[in-house]
C-alpha positions in Angstrom: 70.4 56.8 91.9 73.5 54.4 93.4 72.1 51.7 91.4 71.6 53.5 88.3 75.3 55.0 88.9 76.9 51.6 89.8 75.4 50.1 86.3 76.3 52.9 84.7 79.8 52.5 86.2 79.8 48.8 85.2 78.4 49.2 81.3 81.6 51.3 81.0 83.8 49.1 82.5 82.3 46.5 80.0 82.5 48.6 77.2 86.0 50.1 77.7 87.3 45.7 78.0 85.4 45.4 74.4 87.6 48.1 73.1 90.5 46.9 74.3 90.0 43.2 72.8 89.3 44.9 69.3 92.5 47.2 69.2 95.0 46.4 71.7 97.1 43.3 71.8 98.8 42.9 74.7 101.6 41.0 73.8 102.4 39.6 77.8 99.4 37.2 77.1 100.7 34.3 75.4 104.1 35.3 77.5 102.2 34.4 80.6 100.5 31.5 78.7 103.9 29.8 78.3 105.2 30.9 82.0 102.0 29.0 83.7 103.0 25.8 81.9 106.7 25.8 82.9 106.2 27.3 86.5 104.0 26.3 89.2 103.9 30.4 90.1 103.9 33.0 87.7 103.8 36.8 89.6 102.4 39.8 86.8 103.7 43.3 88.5 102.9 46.3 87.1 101.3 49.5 87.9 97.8 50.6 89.0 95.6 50.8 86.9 97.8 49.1 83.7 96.0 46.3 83.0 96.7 43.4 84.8 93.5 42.1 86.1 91.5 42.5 82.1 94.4 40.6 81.1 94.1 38.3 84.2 90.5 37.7 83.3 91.0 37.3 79.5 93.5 34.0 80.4 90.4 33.1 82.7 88.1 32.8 80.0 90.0 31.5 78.1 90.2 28.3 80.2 86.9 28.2 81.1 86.6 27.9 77.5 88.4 24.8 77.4 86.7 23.6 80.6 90.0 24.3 82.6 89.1 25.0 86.1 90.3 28.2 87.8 89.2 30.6 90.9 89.3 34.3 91.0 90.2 35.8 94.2 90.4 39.5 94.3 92.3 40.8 97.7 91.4 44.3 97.6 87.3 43.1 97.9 87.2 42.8 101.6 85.3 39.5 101.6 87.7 37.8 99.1 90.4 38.9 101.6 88.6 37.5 104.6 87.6 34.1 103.3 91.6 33.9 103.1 93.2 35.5 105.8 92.1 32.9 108.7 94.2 30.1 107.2 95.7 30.7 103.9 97.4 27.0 103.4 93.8 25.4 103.8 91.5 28.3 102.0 93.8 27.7 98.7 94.1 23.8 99.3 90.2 23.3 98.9 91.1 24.6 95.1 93.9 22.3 94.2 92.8 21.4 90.8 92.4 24.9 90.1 94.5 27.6 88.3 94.5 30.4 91.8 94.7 34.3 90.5 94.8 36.4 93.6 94.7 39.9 92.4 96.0 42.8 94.6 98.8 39.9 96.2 100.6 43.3 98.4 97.1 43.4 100.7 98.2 40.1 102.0 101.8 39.0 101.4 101.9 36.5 103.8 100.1 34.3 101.9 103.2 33.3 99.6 104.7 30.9 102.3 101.6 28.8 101.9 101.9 28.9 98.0 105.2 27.6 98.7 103.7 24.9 100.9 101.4 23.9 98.2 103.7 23.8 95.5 106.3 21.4 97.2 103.8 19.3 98.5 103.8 18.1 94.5 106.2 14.6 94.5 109.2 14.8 93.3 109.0 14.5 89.1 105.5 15.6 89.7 105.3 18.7 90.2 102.3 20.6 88.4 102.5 24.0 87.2 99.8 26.6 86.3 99.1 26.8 90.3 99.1 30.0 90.9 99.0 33.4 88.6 99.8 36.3 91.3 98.8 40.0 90.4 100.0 43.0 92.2 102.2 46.5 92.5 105.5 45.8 92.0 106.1 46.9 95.7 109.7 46.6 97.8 108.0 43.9 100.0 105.6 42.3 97.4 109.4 41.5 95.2 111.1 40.5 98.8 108.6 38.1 99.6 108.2 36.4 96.3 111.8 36.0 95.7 112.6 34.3 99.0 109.7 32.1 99.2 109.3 31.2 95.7 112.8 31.1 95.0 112.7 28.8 91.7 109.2 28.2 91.8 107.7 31.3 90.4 108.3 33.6 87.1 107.8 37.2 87.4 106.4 39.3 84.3 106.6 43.1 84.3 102.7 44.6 82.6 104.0 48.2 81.3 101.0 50.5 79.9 101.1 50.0 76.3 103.7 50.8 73.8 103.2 51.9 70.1 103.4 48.2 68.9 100.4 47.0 71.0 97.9 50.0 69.7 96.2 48.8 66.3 97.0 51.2 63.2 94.1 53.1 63.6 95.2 55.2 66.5 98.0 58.3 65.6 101.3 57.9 67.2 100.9 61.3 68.9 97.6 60.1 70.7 100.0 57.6 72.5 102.4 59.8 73.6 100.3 62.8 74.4 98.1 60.7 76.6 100.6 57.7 77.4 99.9 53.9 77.8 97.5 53.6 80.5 94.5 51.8 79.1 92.0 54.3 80.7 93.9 57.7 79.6 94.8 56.3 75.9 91.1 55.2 75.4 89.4 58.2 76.6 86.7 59.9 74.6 88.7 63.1 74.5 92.2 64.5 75.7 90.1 66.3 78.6 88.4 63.4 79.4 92.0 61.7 79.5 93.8 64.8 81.8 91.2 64.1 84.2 91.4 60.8 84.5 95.4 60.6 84.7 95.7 63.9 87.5 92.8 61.3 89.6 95.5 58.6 88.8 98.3 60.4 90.6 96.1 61.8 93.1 94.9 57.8 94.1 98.5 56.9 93.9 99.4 59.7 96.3 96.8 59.3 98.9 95.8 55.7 99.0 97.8 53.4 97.0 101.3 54.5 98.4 100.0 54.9 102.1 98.2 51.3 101.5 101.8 49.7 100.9 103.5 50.7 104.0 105.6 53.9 103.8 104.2 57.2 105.5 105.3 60.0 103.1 103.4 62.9 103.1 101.1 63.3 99.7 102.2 67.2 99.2 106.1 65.7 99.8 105.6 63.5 97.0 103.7 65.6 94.4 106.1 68.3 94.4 109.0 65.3 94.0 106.8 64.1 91.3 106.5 67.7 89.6 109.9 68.0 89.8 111.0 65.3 88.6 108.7 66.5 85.6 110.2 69.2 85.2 113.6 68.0 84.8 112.3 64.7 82.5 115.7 63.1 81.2 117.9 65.3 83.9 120.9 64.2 85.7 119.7 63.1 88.9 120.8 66.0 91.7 119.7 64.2 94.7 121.3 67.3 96.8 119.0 69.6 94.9 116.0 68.3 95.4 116.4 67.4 99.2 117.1 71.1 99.7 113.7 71.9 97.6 111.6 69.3 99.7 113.4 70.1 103.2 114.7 67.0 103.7 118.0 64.9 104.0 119.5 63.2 101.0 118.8 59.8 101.9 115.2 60.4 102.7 115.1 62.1 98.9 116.8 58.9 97.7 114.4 56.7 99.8 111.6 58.2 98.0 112.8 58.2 94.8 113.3 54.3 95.8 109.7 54.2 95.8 108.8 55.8 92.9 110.9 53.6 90.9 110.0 50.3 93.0 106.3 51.3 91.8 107.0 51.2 88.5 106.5 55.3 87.9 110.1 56.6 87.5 113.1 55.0 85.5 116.5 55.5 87.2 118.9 55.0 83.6 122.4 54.2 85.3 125.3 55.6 83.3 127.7 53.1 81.0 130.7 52.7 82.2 134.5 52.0 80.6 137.9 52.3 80.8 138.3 55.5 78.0 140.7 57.2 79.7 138.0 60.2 80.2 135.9 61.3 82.9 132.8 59.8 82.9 129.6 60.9 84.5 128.4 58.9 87.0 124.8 60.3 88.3 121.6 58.4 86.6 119.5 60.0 84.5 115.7 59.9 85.5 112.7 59.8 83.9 108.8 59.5 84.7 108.1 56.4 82.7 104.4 57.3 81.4 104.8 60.3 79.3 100.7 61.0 80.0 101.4 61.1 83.7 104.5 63.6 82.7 102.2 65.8 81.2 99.8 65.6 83.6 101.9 67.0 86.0 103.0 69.6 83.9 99.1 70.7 83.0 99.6 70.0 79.6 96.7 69.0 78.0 97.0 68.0 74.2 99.5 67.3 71.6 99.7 70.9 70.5 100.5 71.5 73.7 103.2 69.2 73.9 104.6 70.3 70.9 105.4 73.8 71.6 106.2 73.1 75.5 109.4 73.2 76.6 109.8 69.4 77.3 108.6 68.4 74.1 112.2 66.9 73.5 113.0 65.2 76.8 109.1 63.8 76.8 109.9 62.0 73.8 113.0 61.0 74.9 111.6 59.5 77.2 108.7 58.0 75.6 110.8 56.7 73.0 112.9 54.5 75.6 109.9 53.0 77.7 108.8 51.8 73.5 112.2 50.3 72.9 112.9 48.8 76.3 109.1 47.2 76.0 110.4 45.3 73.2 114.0 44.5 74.6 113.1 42.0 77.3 115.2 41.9 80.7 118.0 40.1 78.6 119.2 43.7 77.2 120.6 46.5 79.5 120.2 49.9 79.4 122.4 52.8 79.8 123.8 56.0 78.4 126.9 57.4 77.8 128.3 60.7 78.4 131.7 62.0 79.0 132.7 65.5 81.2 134.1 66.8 78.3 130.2 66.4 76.2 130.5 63.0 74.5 127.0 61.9 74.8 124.9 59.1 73.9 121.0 59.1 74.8 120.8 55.7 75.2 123.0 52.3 75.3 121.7 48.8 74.8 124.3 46.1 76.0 122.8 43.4 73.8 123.2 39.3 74.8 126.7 38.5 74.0 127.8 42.3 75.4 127.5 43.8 71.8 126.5 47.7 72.0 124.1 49.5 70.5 124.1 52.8 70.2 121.0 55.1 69.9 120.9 58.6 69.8 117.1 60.3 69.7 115.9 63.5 67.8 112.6 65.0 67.4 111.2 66.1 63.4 111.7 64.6 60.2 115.4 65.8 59.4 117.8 64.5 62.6 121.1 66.0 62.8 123.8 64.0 64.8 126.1 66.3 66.9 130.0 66.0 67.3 129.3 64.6 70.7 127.4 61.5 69.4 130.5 60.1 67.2 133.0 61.1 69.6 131.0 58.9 71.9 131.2 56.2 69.2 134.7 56.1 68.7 135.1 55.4 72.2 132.5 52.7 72.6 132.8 50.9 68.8 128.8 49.9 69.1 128.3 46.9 66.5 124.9 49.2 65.3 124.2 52.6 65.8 121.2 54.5 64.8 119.5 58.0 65.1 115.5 57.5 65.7 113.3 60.3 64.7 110.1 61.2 64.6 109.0 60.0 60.7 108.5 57.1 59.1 111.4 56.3 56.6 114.3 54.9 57.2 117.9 55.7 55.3 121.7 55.6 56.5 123.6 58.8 57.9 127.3 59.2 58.0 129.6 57.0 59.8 127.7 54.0 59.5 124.2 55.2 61.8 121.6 54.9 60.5 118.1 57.0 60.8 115.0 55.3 61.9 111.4 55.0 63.1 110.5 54.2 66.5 108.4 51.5 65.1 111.0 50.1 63.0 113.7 49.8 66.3 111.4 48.2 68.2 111.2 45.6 65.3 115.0 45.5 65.4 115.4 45.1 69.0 112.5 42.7 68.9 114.5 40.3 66.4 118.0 41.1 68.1 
């Protein structure tokens, strides 16, 4: 019955990589490409579960189409991570030729001092790249170690879950944001088929991924930071307030929340900050990043659901950042703006060049802009400003903003 299980297990696996050829385009694909061949390291970080080794093993195929050679190492199977341990330097020598991908990089971080060995054992002038493609949790120590031993050697590329852009056409927008971008939970045969998997996802996360890179926080601490955190999707961050729910200190609340957004799980949107002549608040707003997890942790189950809950708004508040910011790149940064006295904007792209753009998000089919959002524009004078709602069509409001589709600002940010 193992066997039968195991190949059952595997055919799924199979079939669920098919699917994702057909109607997913991961964008990162031909980004990592073009990364290989201008660094000898390139590092993909992302979440569990997100996609990192299917897209790992598409580039490998790829290259074995065109007869390039390259060796899989996986260092969450034990023996993969035993054949390197011993000597790293000499195990990854024996495959110089070779494009190296060593999946689940945080079980062994101490192998990046030898990647650094290899790479500048290249002559001067010489230098090859496509040595190494590193996969792994974007983890405080995994980001340490890569940055001071690869220091100008290696790339890194974020892998989020997808965004409305990568999906083909023939998957509803609300399937995305109900179940969020995890390939697993979007794919799913059914929205109870998806819950389950996304509550085992936090549940893995909570007792064996977090434990596995280094910091001892109780499970039950965490879930009920998660859950709160839910509940108050798109809050100011009270940091006070939720270390007297858990029982603990301050710092150990901002510690965790560290974590969290270390792991790629929680966003942390700083405030904007100028010289107005107004009191400005200063807390971050936070968000969980996957709008499926969200609603996981608030038991809510399908889009109806999500609909008529009270988070509908903040969800897709949030959901619609995590789509624009997957199109922005790391040359734009993010913000909002809000004054004490309610001047608000939802959220603020400082563009290349500084230029400001102002966006302001509304669920349904007829946005209204508040007072709050132009006084916020007369202090800020954002070169574009726009309102995105939930439809398709695209027109211009008063004072110069003008409505749009998520889809459609992505495009813009895309081209900006």
């Amino acid at each position: 019955m193992a066997k039968i299980a195991y190949g059952e297990f595997i055919l799924a696996i199979l079939e669920l990589n098919t699917i994702i050829a057909r109607v997913i385009n991961r964008r990162l694909y031909m980004t990592i490409a073009n990364r290989l061949e201008e660094f000898p390291a390139v590092a993909l970080l992302g979440p569990r579960q997100v996609g990192k080794t299917t897209l790992a093993r598409q580039l490998a195929k790829k290259r074995n189409e065109k007869r390039l050679p390259t060796h899989f190492l996986d260092l969450e199977n034990p023996a993969d991570r035993a054949r390197l341990a011993p000597d790293p330097l000499e195990c990854l020598r024996r495959h110089d030729q070779a494009l190296v991908i060593l999946d689940e990089i945080q079980h062994l971080p101490e192998v990046f001092p030898s990647l650094r060995v290899l790479i500048d054992d290249d002559l001067p002038g010489t230098r090859r790249n496509s040595r190494f493609l590193v996969l792994g949790s974007a983890s405080i120590d995994l980001l340490r170690q890569s940055s001071e031993s690869l220091a100008g050697r290696i790339s890194h590329l974020e892998l989020r879950p997808f965004d409305l852009n990568e999906v083909s056409a023939e998957f509803p927008q609300e399937q995305l944001w109900n179940r969020g971008g995890f390939p697993r939970s979007f794919l799913a045969s059914s929205d109870a088929k998806s819950m389950v998997w996304r509550t085992d996802l936090i549940q893995t996360y909570l007792e064996r991924d977090i434990p596995q890179l280094g910091p001892r926080i109780p499970a039950e601490t965490l879930r009920r930071l998660l859950t709160m955190l839910a509940h108050s999707q798109g809050g100011m961050l009270n940091a006070a307030q939720l270390a007297r729910s858990l029982a603990v200190d301050g710092k150990t609340v901002s510690r965790y929340l560290d974590l969290l957004v270390d792991l790629l799980l929680v966003r942390r949107l700083p405030p904007y900050h100028i010289n107005v002549g107004k009191r400005l608040v200063k807390s971050p707003k936070v968000y969980l990043r996957d709008s499926g997890l969200l609603h996981a942790l608030l038991g809510i189950k399908g889009i109806d659901d999500v609909l008529s809950h009270p988070i509908a708004g903040q969800s897709w508040e949030g959901w619609v950042i995590e789509n624009v910011l997957a199109r922005a790149g790391n040359f734009v940064t993010p913000c909002f703006f809000r004054t004490s006295a309610g001047a608000e904007i939802d959220l603020v792209l400082e563009m290349p060049g500084g230029a400001l753009w102002a966006i302001e998000i509304k669920r349904g089919l007829a946005p209204k802009l508040e007072r709050g959002f132009h006084q916020a524009c007369a202090d800020l004078h954002p070169q574009r400003s726009f309102v995105v709602h939930s439809g398709s069509e695209r027109f211009h409001m008063s004072r110069g903003v003008e409505a749009i589709s998520i889809a459609h600002l992505m495009d813009e940010v895309s081209a900006a």
